[in-house]
C-alpha positions as CSV (number, residue, x, y, z in Angstrom):
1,X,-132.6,9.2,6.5
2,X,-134.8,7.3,8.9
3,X,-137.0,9.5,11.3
4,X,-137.4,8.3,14.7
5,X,-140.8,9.3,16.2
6,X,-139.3,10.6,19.6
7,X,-137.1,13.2,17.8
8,X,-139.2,14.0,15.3
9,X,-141.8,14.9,17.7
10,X,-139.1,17.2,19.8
11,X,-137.7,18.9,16.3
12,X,-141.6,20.1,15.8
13,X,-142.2,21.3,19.2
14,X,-139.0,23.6,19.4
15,X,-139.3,26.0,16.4
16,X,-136.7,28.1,17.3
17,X,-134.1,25.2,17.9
18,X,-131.0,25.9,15.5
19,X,-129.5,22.5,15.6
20,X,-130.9,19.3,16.1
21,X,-129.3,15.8,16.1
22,X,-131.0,12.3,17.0
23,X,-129.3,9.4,17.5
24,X,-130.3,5.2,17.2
25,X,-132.2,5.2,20.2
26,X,-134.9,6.7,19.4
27,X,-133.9,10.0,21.4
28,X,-132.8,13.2,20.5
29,X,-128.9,14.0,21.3
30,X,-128.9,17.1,20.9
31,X,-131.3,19.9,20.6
32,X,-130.0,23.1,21.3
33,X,-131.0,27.4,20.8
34,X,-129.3,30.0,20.3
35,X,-128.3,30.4,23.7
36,X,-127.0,27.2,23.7
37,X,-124.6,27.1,21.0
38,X,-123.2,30.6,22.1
39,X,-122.3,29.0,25.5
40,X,-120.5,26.4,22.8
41,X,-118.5,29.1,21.0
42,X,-117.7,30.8,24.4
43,X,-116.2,28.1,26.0
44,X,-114.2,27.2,22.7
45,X,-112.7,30.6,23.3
46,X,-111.8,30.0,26.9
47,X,-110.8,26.8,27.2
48,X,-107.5,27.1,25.1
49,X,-107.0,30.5,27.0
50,X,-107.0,28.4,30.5
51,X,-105.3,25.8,29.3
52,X,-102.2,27.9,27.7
53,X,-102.2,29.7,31.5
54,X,-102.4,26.1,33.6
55,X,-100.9,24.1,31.6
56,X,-101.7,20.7,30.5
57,X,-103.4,19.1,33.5
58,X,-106.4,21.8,33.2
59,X,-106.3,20.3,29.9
60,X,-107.1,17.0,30.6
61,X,-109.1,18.3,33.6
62,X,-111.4,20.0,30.9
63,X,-111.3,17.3,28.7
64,X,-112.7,14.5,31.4
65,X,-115.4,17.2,32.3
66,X,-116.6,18.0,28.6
67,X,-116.3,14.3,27.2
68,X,-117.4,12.8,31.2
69,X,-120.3,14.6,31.7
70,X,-122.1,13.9,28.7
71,X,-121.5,10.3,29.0
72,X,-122.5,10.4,32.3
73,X,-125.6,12.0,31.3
74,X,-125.7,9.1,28.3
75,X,-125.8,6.5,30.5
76,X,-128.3,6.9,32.5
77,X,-130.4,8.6,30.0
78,X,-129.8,6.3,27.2
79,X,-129.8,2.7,28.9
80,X,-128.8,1.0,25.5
81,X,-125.8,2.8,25.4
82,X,-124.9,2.2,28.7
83,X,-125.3,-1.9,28.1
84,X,-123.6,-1.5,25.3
85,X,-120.4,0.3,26.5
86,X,-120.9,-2.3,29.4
87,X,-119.9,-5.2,27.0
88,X,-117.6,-3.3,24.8
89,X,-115.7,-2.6,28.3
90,X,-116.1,-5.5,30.0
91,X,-114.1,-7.2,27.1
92,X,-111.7,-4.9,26.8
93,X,-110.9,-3.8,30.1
94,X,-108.4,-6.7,31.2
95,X,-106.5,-5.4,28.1
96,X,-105.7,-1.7,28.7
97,X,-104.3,-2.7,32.5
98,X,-102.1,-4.7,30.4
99,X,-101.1,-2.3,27.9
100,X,-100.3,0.0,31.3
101,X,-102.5,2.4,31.5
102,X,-102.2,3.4,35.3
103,X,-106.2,4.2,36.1
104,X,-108.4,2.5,38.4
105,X,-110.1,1.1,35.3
106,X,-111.9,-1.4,37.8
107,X,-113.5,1.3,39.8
108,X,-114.7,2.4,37.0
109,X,-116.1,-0.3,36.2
110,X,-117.9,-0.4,39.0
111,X,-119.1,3.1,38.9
112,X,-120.5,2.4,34.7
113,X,-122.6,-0.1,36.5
114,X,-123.6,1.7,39.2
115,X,-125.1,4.2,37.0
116,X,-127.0,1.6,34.9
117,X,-128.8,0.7,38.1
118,X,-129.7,4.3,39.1
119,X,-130.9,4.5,35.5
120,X,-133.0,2.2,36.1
121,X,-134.3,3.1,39.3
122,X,-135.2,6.4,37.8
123,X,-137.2,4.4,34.4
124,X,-138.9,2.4,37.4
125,X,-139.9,5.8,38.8
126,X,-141.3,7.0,35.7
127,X,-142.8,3.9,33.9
128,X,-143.0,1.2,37.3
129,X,-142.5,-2.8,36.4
130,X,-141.5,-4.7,39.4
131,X,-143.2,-8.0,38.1
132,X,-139.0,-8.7,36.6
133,X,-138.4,-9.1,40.5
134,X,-141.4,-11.2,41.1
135,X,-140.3,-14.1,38.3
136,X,-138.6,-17.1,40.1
137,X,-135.4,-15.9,38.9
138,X,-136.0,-12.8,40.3
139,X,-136.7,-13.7,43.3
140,X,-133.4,-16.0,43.4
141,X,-131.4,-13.3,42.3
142,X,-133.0,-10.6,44.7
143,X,-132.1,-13.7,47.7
144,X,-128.3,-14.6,46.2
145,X,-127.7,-10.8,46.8
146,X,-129.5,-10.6,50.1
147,X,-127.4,-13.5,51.8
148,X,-124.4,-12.3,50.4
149,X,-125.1,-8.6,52.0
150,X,-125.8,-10.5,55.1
151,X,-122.7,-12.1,55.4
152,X,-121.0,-8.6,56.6
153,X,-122.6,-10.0,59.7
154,X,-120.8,-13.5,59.9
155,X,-118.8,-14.0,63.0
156,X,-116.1,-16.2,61.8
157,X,-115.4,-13.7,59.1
158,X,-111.1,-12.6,59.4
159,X,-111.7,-9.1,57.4
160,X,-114.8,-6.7,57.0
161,X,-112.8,-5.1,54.7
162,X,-112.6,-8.0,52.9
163,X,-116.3,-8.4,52.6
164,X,-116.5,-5.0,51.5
165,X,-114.2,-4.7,48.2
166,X,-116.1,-8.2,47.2
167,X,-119.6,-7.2,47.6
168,X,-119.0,-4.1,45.7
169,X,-118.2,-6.3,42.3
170,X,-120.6,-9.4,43.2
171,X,-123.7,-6.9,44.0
172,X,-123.4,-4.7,41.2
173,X,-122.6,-7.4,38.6
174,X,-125.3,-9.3,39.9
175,X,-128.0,-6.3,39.4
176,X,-127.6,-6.0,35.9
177,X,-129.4,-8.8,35.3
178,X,-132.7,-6.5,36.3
179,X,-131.1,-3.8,34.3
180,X,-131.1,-6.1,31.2
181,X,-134.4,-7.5,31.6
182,X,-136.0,-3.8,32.0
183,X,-134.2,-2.0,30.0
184,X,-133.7,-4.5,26.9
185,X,-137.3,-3.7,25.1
186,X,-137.2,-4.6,21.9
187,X,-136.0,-7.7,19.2
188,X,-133.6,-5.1,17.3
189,X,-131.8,-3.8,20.4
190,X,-131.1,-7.9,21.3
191,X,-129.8,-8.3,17.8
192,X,-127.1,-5.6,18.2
193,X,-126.3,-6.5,21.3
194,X,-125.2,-9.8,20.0
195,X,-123.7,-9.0,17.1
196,X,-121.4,-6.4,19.4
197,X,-121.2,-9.9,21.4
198,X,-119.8,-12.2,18.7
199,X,-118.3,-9.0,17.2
200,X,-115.9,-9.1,20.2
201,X,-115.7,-12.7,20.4
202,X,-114.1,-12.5,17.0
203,X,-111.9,-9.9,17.8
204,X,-110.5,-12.0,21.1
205,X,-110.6,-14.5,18.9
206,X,-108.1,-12.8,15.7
207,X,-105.7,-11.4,19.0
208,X,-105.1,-14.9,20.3
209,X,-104.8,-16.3,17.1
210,X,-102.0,-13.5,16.7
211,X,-100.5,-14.6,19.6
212,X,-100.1,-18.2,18.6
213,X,-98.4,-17.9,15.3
214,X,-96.8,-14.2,15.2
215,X,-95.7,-14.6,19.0
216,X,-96.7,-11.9,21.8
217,X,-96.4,-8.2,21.9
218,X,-93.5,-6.3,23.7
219,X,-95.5,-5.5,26.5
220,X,-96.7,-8.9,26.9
221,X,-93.5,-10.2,26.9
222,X,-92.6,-8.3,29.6
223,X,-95.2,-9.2,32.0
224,X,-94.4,-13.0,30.7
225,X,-91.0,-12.9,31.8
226,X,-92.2,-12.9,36.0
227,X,-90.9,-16.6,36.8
228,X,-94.4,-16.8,38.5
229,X,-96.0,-16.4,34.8
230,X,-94.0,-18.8,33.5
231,X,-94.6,-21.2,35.7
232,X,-98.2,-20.6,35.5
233,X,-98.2,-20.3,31.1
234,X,-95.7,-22.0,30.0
235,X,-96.9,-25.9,29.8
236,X,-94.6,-28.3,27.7
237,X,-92.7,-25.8,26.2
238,X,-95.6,-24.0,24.8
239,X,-97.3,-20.6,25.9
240,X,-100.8,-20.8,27.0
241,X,-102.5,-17.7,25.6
242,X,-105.2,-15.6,26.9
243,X,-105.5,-13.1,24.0
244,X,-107.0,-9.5,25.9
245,X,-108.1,-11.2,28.5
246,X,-106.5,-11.0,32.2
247,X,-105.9,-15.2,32.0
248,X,-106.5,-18.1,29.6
249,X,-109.5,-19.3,31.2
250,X,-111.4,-16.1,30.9
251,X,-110.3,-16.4,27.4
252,X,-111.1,-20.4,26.8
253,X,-114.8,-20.1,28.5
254,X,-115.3,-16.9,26.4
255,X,-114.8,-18.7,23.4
256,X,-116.5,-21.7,24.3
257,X,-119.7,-19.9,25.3
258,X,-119.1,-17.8,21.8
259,X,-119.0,-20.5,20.1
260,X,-122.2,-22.5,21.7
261,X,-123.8,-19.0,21.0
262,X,-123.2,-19.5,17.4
263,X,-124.1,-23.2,17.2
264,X,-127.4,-22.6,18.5
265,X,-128.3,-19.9,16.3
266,X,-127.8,-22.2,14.0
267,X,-131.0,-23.5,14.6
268,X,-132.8,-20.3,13.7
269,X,-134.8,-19.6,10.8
270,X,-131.9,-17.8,9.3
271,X,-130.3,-17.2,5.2
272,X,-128.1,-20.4,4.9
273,X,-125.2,-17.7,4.4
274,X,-125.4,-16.5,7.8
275,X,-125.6,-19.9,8.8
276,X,-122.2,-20.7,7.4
277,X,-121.1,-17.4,9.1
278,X,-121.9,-18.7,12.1
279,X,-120.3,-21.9,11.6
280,X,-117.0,-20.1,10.5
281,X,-116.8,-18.3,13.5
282,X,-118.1,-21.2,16.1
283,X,-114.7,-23.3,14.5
284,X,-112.5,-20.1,14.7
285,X,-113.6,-20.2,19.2
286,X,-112.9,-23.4,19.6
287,X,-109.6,-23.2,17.4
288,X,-108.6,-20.1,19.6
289,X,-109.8,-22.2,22.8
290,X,-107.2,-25.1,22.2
291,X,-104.7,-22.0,22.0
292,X,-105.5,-21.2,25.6
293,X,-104.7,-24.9,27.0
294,X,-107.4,-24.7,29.5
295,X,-108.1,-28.3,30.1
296,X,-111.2,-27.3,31.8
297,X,-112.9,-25.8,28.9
298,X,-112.4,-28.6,26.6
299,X,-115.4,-31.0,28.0
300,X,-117.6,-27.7,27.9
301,X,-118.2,-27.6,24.2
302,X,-119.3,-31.5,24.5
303,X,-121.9,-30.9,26.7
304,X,-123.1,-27.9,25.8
305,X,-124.0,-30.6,21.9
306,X,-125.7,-33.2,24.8
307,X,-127.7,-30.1,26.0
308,X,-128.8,-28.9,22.4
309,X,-129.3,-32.2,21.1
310,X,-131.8,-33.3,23.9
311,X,-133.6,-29.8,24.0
312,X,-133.7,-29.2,20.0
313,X,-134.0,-33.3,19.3
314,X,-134.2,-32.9,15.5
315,X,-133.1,-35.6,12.8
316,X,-130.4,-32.5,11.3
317,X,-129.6,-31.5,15.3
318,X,-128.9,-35.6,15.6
319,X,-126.9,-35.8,12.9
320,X,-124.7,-32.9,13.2
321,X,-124.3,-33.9,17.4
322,X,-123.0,-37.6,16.0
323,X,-120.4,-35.9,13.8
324,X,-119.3,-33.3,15.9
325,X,-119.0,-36.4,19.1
326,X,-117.3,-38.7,16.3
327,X,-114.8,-35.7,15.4
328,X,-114.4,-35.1,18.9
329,X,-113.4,-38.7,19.4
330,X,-111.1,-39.0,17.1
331,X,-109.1,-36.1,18.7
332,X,-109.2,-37.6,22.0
333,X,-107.7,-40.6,20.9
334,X,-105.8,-40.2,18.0
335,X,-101.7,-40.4,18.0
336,X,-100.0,-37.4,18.2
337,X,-97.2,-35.7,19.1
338,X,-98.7,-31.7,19.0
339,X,-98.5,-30.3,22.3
340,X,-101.5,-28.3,21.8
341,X,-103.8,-31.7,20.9
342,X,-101.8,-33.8,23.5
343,X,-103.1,-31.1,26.2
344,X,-106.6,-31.5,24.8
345,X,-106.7,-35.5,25.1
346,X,-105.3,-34.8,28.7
347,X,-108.6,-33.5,29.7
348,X,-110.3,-36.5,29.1
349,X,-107.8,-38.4,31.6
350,X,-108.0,-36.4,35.0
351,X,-106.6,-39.5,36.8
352,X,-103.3,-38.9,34.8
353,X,-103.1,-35.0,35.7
354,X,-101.4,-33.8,38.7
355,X,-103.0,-30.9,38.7
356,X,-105.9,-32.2,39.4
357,X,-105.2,-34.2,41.4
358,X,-103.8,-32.0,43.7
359,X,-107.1,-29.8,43.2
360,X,-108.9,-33.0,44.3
361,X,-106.7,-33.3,47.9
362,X,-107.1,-29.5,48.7
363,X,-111.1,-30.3,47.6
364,X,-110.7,-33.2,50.2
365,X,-108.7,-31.1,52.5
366,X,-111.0,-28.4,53.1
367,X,-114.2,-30.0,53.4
368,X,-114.2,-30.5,57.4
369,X,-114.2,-27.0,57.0
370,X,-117.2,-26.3,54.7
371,X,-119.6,-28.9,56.8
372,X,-118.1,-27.1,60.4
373,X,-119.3,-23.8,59.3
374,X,-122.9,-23.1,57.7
375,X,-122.6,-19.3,56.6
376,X,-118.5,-20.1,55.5
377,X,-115.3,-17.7,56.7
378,X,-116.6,-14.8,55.0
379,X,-117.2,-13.0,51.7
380,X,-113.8,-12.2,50.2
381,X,-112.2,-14.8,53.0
382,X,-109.7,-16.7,50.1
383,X,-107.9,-15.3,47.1
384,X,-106.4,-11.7,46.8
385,X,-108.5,-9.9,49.2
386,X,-108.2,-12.8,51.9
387,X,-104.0,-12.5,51.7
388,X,-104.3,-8.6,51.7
389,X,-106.6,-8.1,54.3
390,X,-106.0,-11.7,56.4
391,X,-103.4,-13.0,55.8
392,X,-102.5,-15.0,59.0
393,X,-106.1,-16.5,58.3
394,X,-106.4,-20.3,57.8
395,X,-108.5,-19.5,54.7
396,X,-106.1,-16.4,53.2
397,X,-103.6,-19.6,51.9
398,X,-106.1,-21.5,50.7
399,X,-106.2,-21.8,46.7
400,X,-110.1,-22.6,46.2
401,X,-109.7,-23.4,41.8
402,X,-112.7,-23.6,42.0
403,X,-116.1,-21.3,41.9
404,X,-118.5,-23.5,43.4
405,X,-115.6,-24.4,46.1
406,X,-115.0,-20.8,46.7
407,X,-119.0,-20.4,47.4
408,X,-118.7,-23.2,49.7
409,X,-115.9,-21.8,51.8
410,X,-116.7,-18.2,51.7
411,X,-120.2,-18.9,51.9
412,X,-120.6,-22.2,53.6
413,X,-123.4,-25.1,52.6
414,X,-126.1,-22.6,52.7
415,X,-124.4,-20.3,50.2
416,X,-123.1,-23.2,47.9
417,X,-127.5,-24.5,47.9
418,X,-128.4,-21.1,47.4
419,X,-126.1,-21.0,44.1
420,X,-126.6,-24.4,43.3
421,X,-130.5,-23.6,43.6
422,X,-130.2,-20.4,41.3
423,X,-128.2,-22.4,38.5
424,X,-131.5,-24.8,38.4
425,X,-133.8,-22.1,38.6
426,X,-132.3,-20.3,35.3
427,X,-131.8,-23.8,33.7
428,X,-135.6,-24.9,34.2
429,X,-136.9,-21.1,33.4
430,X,-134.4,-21.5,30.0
431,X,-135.8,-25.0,28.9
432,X,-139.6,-23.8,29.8
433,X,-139.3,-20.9,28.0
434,X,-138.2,-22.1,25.0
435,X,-141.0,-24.6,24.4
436,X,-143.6,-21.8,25.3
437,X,-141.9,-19.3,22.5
438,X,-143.3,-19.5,19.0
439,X,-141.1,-16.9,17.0
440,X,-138.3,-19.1,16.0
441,X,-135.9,-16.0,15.9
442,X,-136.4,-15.6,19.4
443,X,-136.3,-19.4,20.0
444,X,-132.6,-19.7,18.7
445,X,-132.0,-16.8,20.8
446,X,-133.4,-18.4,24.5
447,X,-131.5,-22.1,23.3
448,X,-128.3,-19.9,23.2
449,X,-128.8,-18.4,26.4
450,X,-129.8,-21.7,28.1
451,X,-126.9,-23.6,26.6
452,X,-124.6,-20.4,27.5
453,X,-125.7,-20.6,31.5
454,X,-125.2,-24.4,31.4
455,X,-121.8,-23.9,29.8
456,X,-120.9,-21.5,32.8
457,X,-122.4,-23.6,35.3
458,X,-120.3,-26.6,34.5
459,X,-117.2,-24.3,34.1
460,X,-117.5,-23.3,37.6
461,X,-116.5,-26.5,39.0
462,X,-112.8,-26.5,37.7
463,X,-112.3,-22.8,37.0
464,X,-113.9,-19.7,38.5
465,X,-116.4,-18.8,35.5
466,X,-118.4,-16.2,36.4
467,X,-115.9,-13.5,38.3
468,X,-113.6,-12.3,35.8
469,X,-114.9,-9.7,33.0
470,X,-116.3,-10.8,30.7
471,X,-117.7,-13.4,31.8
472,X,-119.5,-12.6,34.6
473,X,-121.2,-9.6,32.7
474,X,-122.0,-12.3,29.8
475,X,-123.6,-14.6,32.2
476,X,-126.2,-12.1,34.0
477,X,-126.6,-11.0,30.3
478,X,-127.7,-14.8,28.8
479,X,-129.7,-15.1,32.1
480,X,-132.0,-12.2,31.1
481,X,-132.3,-12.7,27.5
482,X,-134.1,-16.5,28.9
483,X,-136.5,-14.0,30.7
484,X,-136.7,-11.4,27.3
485,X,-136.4,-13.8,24.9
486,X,-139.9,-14.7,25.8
487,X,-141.4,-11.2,27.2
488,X,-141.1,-10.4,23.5
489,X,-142.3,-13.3,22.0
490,X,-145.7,-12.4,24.2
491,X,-145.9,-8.8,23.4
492,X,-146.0,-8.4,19.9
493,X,-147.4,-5.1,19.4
494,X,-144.7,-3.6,21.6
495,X,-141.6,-5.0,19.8
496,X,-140.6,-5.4,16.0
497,X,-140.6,-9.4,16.3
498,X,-143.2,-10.0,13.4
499,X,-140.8,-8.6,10.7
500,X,-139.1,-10.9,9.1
501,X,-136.6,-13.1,10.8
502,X,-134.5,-14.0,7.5
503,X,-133.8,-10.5,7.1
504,X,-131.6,-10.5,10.4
């Protein structure tokens, strides 16, 4: 069994320690005395004693307290497991408040982030490294966030309370990119974060793949019988899926980005196997994003080839672009009377599609508004918390479809440059980065990221891309593996990267 150095070294200091258990981290779990495991066996003897006298709520009182304080404790202690039960829940979170399980599952969310953050406030106690925040897209970051906290201040704001249930979820989500880039150390931690990633991906993936040929479960069904969801899902006579996520977009731009992930490590100096792995799995995303009929996503995958081809210009990155533009052709305009395809080749005609269309004339609409006020209508102005907490408000009817047009009313002009600013900022960092890397593991990995950001940024024009879980986690994510992608590549002696990359 592998030895880890950090629990090796606490196993020889504590002779009298009776039982002893590390863990992949690095870290031991447990390392307990006599004392210790006593307290164990005691409270094993009273625990069934108070719960056959309470009843069954002390049970699942004392359950939450002997499974929640540990993880607490894991979290903060353990930072990789606290990313990694980030992603794990931020995929599957939209999913359990379908199944009906009545818990504030997003406050909880909020709260797993929050303790990633004091996690890493205490690490930055113990081993300081503020030169993350001094990087340009630190700094961007550190000023998104500031102006955003600042608009609690803005006098044509209709709610406060508004503001507030927003900037909980936009600051938090928004801070993990710092808790990412500090906290993400080494080349075998970004592996099996991406591999729990794609694992996921693939899992979405098989669940909306389920849901087009073997139909929906009962308690889907349920929710799709509200005459509001069918008019929203039910296109042509065909359901729009959104596998475990909370709409089809979220579900379309997961796979897209999933499956530009897996195009560009392509690139890498991986076995040919994996390769075809990868391969497999980009054409099972963009199968399961035709499933979603998000028009919107279907000119992401495109660009996201322009992108690669121009950054990675290759003769086999050329070749493989012309084919994949020559299949995509062909599908655009080919004869066909699949309601699926026929959906597809209507997101190559906007001028035909009256949704858009009437996204264009609100677009039109509102702008008088955007240019009249600087700093917006306020954080949290349009959308759910604008009708609960404004609703008489001019902006609380607005339907913004858009996440660059919800910065720009919410936020005004300022808000929308500031945004805009940060997109090129990541962009130019991404592309910079990857000429400057010279592992060509790590390379794949930074191409990936880039083209995952880019993919978002377009996406945020006719779809909010970046606010629903996953995605917003997944973007702050690809943002700082740009930044790690190359700390590692420049600190060799501090991170496994000169093992062999074909072993990956």
């Amino acid at each position: 069994m592998k030895t880890y150095p950090a629990a090796q070294q606490t196993a020889n200091n504590g002779k009298n320690r009776i039982l002893h258990v590390s863990n992949p981290f690095g870290k031991p779990l447990l390392n307990l005395n006599g004392f210790a495991v006593a307290a164990m066996l005691l409270a094993a003897l009273i625990f069934p004693l108070l719960i056959a006298k309470a009843g069954y709520v002390a049970g699942v009182l004392l359950l939450l307290l002997v499974i929640g304080i540990p993880f607490l404790y894991g979290v903060v202690v353990y930072p990789e497991m606290g990313i990694l039960t980030l992603l794990i829940s931020a995929y599957l979170v939209m999913w359990v408040i379908r199944i009906g399980v009545n818990f504030p599952l997003g406050t909880l969310m909020d709260a797993l982030q929050l303790l990633l953050i004091i996690g890493f406030f205490i690490r930055q106690k113990q081993h300081p490294d503020w030169s993350i925040i001094k990087t340009p897209i630190g700094l961007v970051i550190l000023i998104w966030i500031g102006y955003n906290l600042l608009e609690v201040i803005n006098p044509t704001a209709a709610s406060r309370m508004a503001w507030l249930y927003t900037i909980r979820s936009v600051a938090a989500v928004t801070l993990t990119y710092f808790v990412f880039v500090y906290q993400i150390k080494t080349i075998r931690f970004v592996r099996l974060a991406i591999k729990v990633w794609l694992g996921l991906s693939l899992f979405a993936a098989a669940y909306g793949f389920k849901q087009e040929h073997y139909g929906f479960f009962a308690f889907e069904q349920a929710q799709l019988n509200d005459p509001l969801m069918i008019s929203l899902l039910f296109i042509n006579g065909v359901w729009r899926k959104f596998s475990i996520f909370s709409d089809p977009v979220s579900f379309s731009y997961n796979m897209v980005i999933s499956s530009v992930f897996c195009i560009c490590l392509m690139t890498g100096t991986f076995k040919t196997w994996k390769k075809v792995v990868m391969l497999f799995l980009a054409l099972f995303f963009l199968l399961n994003m035709l499933y979603s009929g998000t028009r919107g996503a279907y000119v992401l995958f495109p660009a996201a080839l322009v992108l690669i081809a121009v950054i990675n210009y290759s003769r086999k990155v050329l070749i493989m672009s012309i084919i994949c533009g020559v299949m995509i052709g062909v599908m655009i305009f080919m004869p066909t009377g699949n309601a699926t395809l026929l959906r597809f080749q209507s997101a190559f005609k906007p001028a035909n599609d009256a949704s858009y269309n009437v996204r264009a004339i609100n677009q039109k609409r509102i702008q008088p508004y955007i240019w009249s006020h600087p700093i917006g209508g306020g954080l949290g102005a349009t959308g759910v918390w604008g009708i609960r907490f404004a609703p008489g408000s001019f902006l609380a009817g607005f339907p913004p479809d858009s996440g660059y047009v919800r910065v720009a009313v919410e936020l005004g002009w300022v808000g929308l440059l500031l945004i805009c600013s940060m997109m090129f900022i990541i962009l130019k960092t991404g592309i910079n980065n990857y000429f400057k890397i010279k592992n060509p593991e790590l390379k794949a990995y930074c191409l990936a990221a880039t083209a995952v950001v880019f993919v978002l940024n377009i996406g945020n024009f006719p779809q909010e891309a970046i606010v629903q879980f996953p995605g917003n986690i997944l973007f702050y994510f690809a943002t700082a593996l740009i930044s790690i992608s190359l700390k590692l590549d420049q600190t060799p002696a501090q991170s496994p990267v000169n093992e062999t990359t074909t072993n990956y």
